[in-house]
C-alpha positions in Angstrom: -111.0 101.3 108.2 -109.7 104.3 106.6 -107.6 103.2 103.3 -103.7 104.3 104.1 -104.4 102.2 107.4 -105.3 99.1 105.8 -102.6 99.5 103.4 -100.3 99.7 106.6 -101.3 96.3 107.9 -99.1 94.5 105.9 -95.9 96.0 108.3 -97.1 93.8 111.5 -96.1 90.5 109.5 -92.6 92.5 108.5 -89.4 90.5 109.5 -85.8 91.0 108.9 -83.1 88.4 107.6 -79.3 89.9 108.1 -76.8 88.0 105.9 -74.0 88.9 108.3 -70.2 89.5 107.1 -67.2 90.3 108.0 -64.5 92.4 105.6 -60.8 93.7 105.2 -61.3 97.0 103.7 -61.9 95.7 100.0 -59.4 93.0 100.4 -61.8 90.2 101.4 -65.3 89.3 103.2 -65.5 86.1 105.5 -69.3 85.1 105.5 -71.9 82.8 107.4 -70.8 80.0 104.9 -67.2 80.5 105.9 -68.1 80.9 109.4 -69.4 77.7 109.1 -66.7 75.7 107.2 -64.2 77.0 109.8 -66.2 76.2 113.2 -66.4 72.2 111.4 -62.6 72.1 110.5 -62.2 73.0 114.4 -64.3 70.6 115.1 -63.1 67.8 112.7 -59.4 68.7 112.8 -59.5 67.5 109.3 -61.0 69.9 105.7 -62.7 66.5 104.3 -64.2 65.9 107.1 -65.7 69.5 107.5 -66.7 69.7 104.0 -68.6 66.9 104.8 -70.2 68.5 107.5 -71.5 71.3 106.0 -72.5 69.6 102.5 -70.1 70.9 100.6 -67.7 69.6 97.8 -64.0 69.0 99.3 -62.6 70.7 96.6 -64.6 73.9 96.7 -63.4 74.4 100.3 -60.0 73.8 99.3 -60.2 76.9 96.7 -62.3 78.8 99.2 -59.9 78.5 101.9 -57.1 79.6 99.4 -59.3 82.4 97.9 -59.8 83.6 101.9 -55.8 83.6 102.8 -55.4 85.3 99.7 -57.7 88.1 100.8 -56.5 88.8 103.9 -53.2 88.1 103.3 -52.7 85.2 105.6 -52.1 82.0 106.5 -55.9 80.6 108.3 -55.7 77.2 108.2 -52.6 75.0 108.7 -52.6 71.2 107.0 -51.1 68.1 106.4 -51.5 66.9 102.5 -52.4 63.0 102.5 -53.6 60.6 105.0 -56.6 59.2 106.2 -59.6 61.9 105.4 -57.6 63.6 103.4 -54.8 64.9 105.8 -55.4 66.7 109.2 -56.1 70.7 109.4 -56.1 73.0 112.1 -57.2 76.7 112.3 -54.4 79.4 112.4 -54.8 82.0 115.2 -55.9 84.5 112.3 -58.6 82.2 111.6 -59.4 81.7 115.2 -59.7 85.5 115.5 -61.6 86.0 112.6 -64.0 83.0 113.3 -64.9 84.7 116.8 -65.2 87.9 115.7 -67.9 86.5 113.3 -69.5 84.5 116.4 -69.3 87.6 118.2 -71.8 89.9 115.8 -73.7 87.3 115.3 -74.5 86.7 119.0 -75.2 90.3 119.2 -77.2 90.5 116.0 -79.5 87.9 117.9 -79.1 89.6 120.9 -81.1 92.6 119.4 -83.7 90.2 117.9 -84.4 90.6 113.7 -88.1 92.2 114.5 -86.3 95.0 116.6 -83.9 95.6 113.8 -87.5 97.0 111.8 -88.1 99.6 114.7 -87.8 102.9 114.8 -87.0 105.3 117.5 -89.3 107.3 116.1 -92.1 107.1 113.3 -93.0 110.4 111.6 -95.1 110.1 108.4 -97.1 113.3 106.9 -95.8 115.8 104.1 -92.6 115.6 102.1 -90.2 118.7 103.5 -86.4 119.0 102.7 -86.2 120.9 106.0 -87.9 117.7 107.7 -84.7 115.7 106.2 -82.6 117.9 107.9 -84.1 117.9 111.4 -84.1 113.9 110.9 -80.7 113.2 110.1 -79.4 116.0 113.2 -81.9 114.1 115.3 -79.6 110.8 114.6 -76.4 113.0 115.3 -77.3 113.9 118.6 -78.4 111.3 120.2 -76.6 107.7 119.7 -79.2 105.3 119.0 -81.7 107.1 117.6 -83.5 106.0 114.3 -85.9 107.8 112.7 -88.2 106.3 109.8 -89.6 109.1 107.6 -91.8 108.2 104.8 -93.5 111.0 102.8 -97.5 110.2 102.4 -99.2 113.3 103.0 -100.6 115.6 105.1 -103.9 113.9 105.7 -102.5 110.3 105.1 -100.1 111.3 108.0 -102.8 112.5 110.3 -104.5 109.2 109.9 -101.3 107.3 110.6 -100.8 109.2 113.6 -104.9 108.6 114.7 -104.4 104.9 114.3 -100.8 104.9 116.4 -99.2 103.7 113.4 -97.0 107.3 113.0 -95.4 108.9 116.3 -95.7 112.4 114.3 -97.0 113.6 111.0 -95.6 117.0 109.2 -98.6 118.8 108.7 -99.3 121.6 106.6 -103.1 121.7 105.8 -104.7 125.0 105.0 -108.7 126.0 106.7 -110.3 128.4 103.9 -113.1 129.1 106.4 -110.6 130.9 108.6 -107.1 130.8 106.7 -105.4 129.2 109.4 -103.1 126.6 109.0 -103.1 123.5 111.3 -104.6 124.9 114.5 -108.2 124.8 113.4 -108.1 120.8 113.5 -108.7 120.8 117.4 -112.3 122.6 116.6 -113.0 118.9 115.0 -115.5 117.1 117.4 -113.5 113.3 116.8 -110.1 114.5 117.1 -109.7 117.8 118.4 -108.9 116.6 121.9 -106.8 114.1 121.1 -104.3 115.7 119.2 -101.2 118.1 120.0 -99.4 120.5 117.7 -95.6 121.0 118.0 -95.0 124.1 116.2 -92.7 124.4 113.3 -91.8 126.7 110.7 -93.3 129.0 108.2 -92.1 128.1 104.6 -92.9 129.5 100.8 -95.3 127.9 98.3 -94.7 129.2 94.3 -95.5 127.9 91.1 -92.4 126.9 90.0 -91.5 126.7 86.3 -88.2 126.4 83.8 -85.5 129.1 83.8 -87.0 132.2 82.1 -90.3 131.2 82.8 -91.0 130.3 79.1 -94.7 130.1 78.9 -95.2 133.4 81.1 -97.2 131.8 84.7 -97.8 134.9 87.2 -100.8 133.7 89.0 -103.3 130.4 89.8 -105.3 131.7 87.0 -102.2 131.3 84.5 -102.7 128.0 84.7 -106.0 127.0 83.0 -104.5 128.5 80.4 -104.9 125.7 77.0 -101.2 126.0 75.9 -100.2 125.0 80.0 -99.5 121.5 81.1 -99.7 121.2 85.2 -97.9 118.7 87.2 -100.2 117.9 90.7 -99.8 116.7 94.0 -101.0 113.9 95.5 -104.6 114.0 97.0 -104.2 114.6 100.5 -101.0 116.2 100.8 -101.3 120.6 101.6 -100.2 121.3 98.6 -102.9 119.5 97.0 -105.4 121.3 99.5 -104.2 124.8 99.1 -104.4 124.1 94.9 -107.8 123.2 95.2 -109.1 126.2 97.7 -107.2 128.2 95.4 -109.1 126.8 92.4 -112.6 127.2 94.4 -112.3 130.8 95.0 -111.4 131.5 90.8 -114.5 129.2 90.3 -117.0 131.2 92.7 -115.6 134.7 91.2 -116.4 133.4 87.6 -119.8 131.9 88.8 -118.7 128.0 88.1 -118.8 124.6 89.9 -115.5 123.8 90.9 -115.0 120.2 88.5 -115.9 123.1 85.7 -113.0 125.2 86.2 -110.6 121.4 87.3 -111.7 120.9 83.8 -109.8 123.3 82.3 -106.2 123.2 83.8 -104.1 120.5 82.0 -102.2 118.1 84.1 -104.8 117.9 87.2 -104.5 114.4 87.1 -101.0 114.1 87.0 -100.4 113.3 90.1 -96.6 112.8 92.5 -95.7 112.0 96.4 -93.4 114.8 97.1 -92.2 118.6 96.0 -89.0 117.5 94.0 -90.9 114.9 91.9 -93.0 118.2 90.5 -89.5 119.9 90.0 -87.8 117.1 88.5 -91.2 116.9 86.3 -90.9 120.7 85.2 -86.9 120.5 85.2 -87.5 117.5 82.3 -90.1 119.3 80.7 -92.9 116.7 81.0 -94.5 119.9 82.8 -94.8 123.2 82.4 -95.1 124.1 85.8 -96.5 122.7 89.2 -96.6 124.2 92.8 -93.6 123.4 94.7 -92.2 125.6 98.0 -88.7 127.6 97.5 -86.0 124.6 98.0 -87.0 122.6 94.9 -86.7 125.5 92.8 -83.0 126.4 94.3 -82.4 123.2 94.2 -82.8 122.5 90.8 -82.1 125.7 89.1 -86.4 126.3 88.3 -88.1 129.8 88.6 -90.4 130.3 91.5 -93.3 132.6 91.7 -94.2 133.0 95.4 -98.2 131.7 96.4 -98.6 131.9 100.1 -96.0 131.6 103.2 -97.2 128.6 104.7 -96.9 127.2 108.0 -95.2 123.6 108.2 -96.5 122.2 111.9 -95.8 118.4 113.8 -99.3 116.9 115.0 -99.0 113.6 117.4 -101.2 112.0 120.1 -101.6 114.6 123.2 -100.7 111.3 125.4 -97.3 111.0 124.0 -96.1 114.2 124.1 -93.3 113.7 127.6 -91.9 110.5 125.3 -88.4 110.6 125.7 -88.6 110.1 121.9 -90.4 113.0 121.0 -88.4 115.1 123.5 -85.5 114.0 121.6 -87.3 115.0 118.2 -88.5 118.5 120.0 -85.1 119.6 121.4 -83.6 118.8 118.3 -86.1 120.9 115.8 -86.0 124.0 118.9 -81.8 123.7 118.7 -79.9 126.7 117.5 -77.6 124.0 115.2 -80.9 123.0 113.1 -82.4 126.9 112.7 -78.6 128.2 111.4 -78.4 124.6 109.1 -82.1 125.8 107.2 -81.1 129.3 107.9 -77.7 129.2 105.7 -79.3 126.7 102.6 -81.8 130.1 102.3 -84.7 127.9 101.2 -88.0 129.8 102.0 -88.0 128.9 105.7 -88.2 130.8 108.6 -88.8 130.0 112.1 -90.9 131.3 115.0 -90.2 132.4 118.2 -92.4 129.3 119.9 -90.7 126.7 116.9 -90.8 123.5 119.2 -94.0 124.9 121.3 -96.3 122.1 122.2 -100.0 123.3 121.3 -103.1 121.9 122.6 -106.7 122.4 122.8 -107.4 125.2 124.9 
């Protein structure tokens, strides 16, 4: 079992506890214990008695009970001081309100079932990609009930994912030096190439970014096996990570050297982090001299960018569930005119294609 999967396994055994409230604004919250204490003095007619009910200290749920009218402003329980028990008590109609309202999300809460409130509309794990963010949270606009989960592990970790139906989609971006293709030349593999689809995406820029000024003067790949550099990596597995090292293996076959030779030299290889912004936040700090980041990061944070390679940023899923209604939803939303303008006005690298939201499969 490959390792990301097994790593995964832990999710089935996942369960979710909802500590349920209800508020005024700011002014006050009326909670589960509350909710409790109130359905007991309706009960019992009487606070002693329904502190007794719910194991709680008479006292206490005298101050509570105060604390709560003066939150919301209101009388919620009406009493009579003395008498047997302590004096009788009865629930205003604020308090009856209030109480059912409380019953009322609750019933609903277990209506939906805590394990449902864990699942997504739609899974997509792969690469890390601002633009991705985007198209997730427009998804959740436009359709009501929609919920995405996105969770940054890389390219290849995401294709796993997807393999072992544990991802709906995985943002792809992984580079073929044998043919310089991106993405497309996975459905010449002989275990998954006919069990995949493509959704097509969007082309976006890869640069070594570095500080304003670009202090320790980095033009090129070669730049940085350079003694006086210090690199910040990416994560194995991710594109980024893949184009560094084919990048790196053509510098080592020009000079005539084993790949782990020329690794040797470029300080910071092992420093490894999950997404693009962690290397710019990295350089930004100046724990790094530079890493290789696409275009946004650098706007973002204010970073110089010296372009690499345009890069293409594809969606890879399961060719059985590509007429789900969910990723219809995730399609029509990543093909809409609203998403393209959004990227198109931040002016972050990427660029669309006339078939962006073209399903692609083995021909």
């Amino acid at each position: 079992m490959n390792e990301i999967v097994k790593r995964m396994n832990f999710v089935k055994a996942l369960n979710a506890k909802v500590d349920l409230t209800i508020n005024l604004g700011e002014f006050g919250e009326f909670s589960e214990k509350d909710a409790k204490l109130f359905k007991a003095i309706k009960m019992f007619g009487s606070i002693y008695m329904a502190a007794r009910n719910v194991g709680e200290d008479y006292r206490l749920a005298w101050k509570r009970i105060d604390a709560l009218e003066k939150a919301f402003k209101c009388r919620l329980v009406e009493r009579a001081l003395g008498g047997v028990g302590g004096g009788g008590a009865k629930l205003t109609i604020e308090a009856e309100v209030l109480l059912q309202k409380y019953l009322l999300a609750e019933k609903r809460l277990k209506s939906i079932g805590n394990s449902k409130l864990l699942e997504a509309s739609l899974k997509i794990y792969g690469s890390h990609c601002p633009a991705l963010e985007t198209l997730v949270e427009q998804a959740e606009e436009r359709y009501k009930n929609f919920f995405v989960e996105y969770i940054s592990v890389g390219s290849m970790e995401g294709l796993k994912l997807v393999l072992e139906n544990y991802a709906d989609i995985s943002g792809i971006h992984l580079y073929d030096e044998k043919t310089g293709n991106y993405n497309i030349f996975l459905f010449e593999d002989s275990f998954i190439g006919e069990k995949i689809a493509i959704i097509r995406g969007y082309k976006r820029e890869q640069g070594i970014i570095t500080r304003r000024g670009n202090p320790k003067n980095i033009r090129s790949i070669e730049d940085l096996l350079r003694k006086d550099v210090m690199f910040v990596n990416r994560n194995r597995g991710s594109g980024t990570r893949l184009l560094l090292d084919n990048m790196l293996k053509e510098i080592a076959s020009k000079r005539g050297e084993g790949f782990e030779e020329v690794v040797k030299n470029l300080r910071g290889y092992g420093n490894e982090v999950r997404s693009h912004m962690e290397v710019g936040v990295a350089v930004k700090e100046g724990k790094a001299d530079c890493g290789i980041a696409i275009k946004s990061v650098a706007r973002t944070l204010d970073l110089e960018f010296i372009p690499l390679k345009e890069e293409v940023f594809d969606f890879l899923l399961l060719k059985e569930n590509v007429g789900k209604e969910n990723i219809q939803k995730f399609i029509e939303t990543l093909a809409s005119k609203e998403f393209k303008d959004k990227i198109l006005e931040k002016d972050i690298g990427i660029n669309f294609f006339n078939e962006t939201g073209k399903i692609i499969t083995k021909s």
